[in-house]
DRENTOR-760116 format. One record per residue: z, y, x of N, C-alpha, C in turn. Coordinates in pm, whole numbers, plus 32768, in hexadecimal, padded with zeros to 4 digits. Last residue first. Layout:
N
ZYXZYXZYX
...
END
This chain:
263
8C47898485C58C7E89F485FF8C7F899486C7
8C4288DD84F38BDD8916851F8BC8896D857E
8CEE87B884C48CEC882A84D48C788867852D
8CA2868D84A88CC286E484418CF08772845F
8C47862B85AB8C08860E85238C1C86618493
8BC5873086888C4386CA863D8C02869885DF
8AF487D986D88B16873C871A8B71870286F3
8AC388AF86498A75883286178AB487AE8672
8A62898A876F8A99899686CE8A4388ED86A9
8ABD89B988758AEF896388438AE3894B87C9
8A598A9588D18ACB8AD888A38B148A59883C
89738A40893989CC8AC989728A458AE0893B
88EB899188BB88DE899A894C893D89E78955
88DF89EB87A38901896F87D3894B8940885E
886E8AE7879288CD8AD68782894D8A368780
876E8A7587F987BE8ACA885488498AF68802
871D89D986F587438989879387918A0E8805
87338AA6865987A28A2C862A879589DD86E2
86618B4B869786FA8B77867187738B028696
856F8A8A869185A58ADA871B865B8AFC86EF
85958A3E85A1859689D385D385BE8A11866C
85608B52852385CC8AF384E686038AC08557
84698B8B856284DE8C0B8586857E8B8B8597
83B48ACF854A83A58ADC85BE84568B3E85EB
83B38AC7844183E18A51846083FC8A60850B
83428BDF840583C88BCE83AD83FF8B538418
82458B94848682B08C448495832D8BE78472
81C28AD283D881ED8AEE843582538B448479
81E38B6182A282508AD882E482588AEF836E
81348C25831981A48C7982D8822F8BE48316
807C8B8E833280718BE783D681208C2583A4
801A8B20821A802C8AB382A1806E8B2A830F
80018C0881C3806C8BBF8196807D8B7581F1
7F1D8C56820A7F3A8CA2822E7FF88C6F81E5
7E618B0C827A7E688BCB81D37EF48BE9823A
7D608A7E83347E068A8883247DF98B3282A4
7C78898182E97C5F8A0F82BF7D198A3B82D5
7BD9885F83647C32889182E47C54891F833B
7AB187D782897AF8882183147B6E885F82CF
79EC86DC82267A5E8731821A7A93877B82BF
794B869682F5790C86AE82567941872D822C
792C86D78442795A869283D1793F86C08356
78958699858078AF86C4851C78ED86A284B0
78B9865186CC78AE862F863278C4867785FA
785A86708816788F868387DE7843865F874E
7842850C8907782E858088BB787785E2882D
787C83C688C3787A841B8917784C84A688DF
78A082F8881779318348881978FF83C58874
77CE828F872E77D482B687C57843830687B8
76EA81E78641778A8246866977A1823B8719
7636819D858B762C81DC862C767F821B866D
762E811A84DB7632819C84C7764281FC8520
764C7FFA851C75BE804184DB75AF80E084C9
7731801385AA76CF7FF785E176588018858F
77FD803184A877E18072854F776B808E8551
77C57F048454779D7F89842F779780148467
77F07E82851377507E9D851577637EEE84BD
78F17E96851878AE7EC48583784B7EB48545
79307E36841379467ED38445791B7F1084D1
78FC7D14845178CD7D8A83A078A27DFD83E5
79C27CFC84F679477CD784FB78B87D3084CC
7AB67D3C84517AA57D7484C879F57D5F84FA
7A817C6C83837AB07CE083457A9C7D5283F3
7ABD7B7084287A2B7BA483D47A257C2E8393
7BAD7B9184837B4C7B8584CA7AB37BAB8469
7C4C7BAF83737C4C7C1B83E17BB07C0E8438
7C367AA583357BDB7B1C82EE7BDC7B98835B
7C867A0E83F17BE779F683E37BEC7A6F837D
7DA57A6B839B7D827A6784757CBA7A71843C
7DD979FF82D17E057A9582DF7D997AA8836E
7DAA78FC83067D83791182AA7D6B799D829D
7EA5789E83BD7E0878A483D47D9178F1838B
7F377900831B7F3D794383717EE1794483B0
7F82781F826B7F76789E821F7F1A791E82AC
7FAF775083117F35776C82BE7EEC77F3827C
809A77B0838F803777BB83D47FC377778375
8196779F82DC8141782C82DC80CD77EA8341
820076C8835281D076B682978174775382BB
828A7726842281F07693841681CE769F83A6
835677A2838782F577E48409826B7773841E
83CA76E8832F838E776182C2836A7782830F
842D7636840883F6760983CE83A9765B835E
84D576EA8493847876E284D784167653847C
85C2772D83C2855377A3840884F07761842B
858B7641829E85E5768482FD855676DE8355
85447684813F851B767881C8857176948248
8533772D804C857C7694806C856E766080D2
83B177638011847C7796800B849F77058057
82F8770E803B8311776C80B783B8777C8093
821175FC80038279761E7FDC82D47697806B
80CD76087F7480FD75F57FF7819076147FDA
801675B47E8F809875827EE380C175757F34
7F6476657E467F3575F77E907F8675917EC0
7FD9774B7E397FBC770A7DC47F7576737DE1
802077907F38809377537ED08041770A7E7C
7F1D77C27F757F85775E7FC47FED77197F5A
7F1378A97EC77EC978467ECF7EF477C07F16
7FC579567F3C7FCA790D7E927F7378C87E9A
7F8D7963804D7FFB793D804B801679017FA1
7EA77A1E7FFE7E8F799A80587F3379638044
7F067B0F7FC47ECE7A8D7F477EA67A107F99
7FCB7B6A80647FD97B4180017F727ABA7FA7
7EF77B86812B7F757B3F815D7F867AF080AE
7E437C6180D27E067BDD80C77E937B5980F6
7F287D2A809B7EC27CDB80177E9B7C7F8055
7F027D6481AD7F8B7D0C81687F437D078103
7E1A7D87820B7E687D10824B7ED57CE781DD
7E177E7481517DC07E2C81517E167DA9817A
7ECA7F1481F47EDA7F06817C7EC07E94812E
7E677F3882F77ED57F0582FD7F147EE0824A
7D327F9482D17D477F3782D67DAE7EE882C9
7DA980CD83037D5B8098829B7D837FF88252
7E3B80DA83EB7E7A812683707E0680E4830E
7D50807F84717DCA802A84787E0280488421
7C96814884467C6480E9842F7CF080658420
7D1C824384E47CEB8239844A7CC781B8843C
7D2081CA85DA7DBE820585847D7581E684FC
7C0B81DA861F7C858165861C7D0A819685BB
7BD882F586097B9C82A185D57C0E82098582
7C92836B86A57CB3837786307C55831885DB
7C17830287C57C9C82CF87837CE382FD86E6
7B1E837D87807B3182FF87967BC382CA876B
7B7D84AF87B17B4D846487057B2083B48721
7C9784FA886F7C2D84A0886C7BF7848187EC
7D7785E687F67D5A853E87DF7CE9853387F5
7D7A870C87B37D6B86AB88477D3A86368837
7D9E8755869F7DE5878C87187DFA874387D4
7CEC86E986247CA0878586447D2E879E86AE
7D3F85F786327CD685F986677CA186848685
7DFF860885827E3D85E886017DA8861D8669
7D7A865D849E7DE786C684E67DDD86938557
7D03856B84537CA685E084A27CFF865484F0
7DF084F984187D9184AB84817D088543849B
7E05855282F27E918546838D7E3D85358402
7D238539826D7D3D85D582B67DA285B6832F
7D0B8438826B7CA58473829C7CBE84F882CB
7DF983FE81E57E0683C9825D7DB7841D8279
7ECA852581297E5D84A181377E53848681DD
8011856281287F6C856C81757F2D84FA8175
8112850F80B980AA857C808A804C85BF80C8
81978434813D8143841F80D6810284A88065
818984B0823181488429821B811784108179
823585BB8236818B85B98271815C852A8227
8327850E81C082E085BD81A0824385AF81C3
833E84688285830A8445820882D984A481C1
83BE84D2832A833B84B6837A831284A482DF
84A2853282DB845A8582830C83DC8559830A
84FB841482B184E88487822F848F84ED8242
855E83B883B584EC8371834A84AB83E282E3
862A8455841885A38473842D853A846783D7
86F8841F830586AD849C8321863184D18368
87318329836B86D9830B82F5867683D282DC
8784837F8467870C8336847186CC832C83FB
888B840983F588038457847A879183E68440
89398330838F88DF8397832B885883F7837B
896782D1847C890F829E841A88CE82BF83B7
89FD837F84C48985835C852C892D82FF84C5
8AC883AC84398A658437844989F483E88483
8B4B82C084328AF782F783BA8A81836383D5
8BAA82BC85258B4E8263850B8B04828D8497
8C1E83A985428BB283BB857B8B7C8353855A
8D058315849D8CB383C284648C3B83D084BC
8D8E826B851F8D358262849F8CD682CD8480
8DD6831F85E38D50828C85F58D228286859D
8EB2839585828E2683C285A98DAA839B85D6
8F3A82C584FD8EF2832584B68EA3834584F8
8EFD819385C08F4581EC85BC8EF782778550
8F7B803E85C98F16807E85998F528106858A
8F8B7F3586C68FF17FE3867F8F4580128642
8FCB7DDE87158F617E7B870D8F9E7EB186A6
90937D50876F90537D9887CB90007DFB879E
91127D47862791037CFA86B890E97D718724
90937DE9857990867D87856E908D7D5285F4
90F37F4484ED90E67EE4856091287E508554
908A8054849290AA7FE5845E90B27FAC84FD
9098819084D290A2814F845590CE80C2842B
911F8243859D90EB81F085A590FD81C084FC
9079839C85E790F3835A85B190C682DC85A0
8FA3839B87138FC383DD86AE904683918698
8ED0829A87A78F2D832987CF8F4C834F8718
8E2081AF88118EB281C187FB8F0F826D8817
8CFE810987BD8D3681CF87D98DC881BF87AE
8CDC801787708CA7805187E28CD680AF882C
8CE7801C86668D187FAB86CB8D0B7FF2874B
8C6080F385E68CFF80CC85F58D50807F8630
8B6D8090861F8B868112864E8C1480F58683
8B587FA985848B407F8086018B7A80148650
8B84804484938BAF7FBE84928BB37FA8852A
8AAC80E884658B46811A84688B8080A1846E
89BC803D848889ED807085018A7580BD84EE
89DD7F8383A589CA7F67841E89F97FDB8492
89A9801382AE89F17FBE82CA8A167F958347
889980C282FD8922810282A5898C80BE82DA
87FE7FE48338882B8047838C88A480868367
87DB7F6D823188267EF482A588677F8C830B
8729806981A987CC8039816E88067FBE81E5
8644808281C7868D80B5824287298082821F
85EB7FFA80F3859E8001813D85F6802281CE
866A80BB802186568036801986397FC48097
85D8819B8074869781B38067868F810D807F
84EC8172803E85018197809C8598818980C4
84ED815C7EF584BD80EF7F6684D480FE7FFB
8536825E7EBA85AB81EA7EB2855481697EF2
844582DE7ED384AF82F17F25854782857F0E
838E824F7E32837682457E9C83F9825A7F0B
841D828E7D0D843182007D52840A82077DD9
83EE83B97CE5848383747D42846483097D60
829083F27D7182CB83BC7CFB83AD839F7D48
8286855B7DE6827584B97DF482AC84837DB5
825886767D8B822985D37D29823785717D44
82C986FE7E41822A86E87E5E8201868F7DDD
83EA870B7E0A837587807DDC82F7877B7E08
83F0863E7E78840986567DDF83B8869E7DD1
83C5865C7F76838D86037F3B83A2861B7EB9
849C875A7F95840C873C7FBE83BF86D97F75
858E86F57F64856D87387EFC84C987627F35
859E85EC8037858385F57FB3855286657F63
85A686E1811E8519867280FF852E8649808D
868F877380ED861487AB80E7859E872C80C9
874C86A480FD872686E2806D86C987128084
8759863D81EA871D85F581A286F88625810C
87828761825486EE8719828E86D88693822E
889A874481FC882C879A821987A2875381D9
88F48643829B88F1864081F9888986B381D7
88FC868F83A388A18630836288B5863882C1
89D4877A83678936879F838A88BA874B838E
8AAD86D083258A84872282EA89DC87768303
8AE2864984178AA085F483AD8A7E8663834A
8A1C867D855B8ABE869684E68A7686728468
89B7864086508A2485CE861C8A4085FD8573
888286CC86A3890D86B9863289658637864E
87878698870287DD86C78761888A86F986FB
871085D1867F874185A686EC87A885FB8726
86C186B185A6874C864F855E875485EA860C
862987608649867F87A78605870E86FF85DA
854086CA86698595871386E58620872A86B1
85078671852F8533863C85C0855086418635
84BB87908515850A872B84CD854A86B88501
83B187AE85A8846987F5859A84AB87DB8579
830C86E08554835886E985D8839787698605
82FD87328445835186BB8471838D86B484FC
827C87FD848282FE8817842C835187AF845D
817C87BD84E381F1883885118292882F84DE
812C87358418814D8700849281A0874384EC
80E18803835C816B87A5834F8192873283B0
802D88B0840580A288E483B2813F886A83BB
7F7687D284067FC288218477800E88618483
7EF9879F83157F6F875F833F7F91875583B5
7F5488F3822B7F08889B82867F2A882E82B9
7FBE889981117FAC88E181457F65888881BB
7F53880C7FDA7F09887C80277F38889E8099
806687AA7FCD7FC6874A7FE57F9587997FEC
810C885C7F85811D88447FE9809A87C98032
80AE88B77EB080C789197F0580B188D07F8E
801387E97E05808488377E0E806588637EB2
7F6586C87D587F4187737D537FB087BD7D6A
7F70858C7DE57FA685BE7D657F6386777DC5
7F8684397E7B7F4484C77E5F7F75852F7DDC
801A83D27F76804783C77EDC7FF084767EA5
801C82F880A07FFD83698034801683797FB7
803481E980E58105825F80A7809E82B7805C
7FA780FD80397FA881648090801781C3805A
80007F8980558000800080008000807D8058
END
């Protein structure tokens, strides 16, 4: 399934050098935080972003869904780890301490926060425009070629995973109920099966290439070009003042390295 999610808002118009910009402030910005209050931030902004782009909620509760072992996991492993603050519990040898806990949360809430960021751009730029940005800002159009074609195809593979795998079943192959390395031999039909379309599906696409005389060398043109308004240069401004403010106020004066105080 592609993250894009098309819909008519503000934020699918803007350029996607604009929101590549954004993200990678967004991500300077929640690496260089511990405090849980400024990831919470950054995670309200990208929701009320995606909202206010149309993305449907189920997409964003697939994501929560999706990053939910992390949630679990690293304030869990954090707290084992980081022995400072008041101590809360102790089982033997390991002390779990408030302020372990609190950076384990902050550090886990950081990562579902990067995700969010990047999802801003992912699922409100089509592939064809994400992939020409990269390309009007350097990228080799060979390697955006590839990018575009893998972002294509990676969809594809799993539809064909899938119905090669109902077909198996329906054929009786049995995949539940399996210890590991016996449901791992049960997938290699399914897998051959995934492996020969790819191959003919790659085959396809070179001679199609090939009849149309594609050459990475020289300069290209495009149908669409994309055009920055005078909104794209305004985000810019705005994401460039922020993201400088918050890291030199990061750098100098410590702001953001507790988890709960900002000072």
């Amino acid at each position: 399934m592609e993250l894009y999610v098309e819909r008519q808002s503000l934020l699918h118009h803007l350029d996607p050098r604009t929101k590549l910009f954004f993200s990678l402030v967004g991500t300077l910005c929640l690496l260089a935080t511990s405090n849980l209050f400024v990831v919470l931030g950054w995670l309200a902004l990208s929701h009320a972003l995606l909202l206010g782009a149309g993305i449907p909620p189920r997409r964003i509760r697939r994501v929560w869904r999706v990053m939910l072992p992390l949630l679990v996991m690293v304030p869990i492993f954090w707290a084992l780890f980081y022995q400072e603050g008041t101590v809360l519990i102790v089982l033997g040898p390991i002390q779990i301490t408030s302020l372990g806990l609190l950076r384990g949360i902050a550090a886990a809430l950081r990562i579902v926060a990067l995700a969010f960021v990047w999802f801003v751009l992912l699922f409100t730029t089509d592939q064809a425009r994400l992939i020409l940005g990269l390309v009007r800002l350097g990228l080799p159009y060979s390697w955006g070629l590839t990018t575009a074609v893998a972002l294509r195809y990676l969809p594809i593979l799993q539809l064909t995973y899938a119905a090669a795998s109902e077909a198996q079943q329906a054929r009786g192959l049995e995949l539940s109920g399996r210890r590991f390395i016996a449901a791992a031999r049960a997938q290699l039909p399914i897998l051959v099966a995934v492996m020969i379309h790819a191959l003919r599906s790659s085959e396809a696409l070179a001679l199609a290439l090939q009849a149309r005389a594609y050459t990475p060398r020289g300069h290209r043109s495009t149908y669409h070009e994309l055009h920055p308004t005078l909104v794209d240069g305004l985000v810019i401004a705005a994401c460039a003042v922020v993201g400088t403010a918050y890291l030199a106020a990061r750098l100098l004066l410590g702001f953001g390295s507790h988890p709960l105080s900002l000072g």
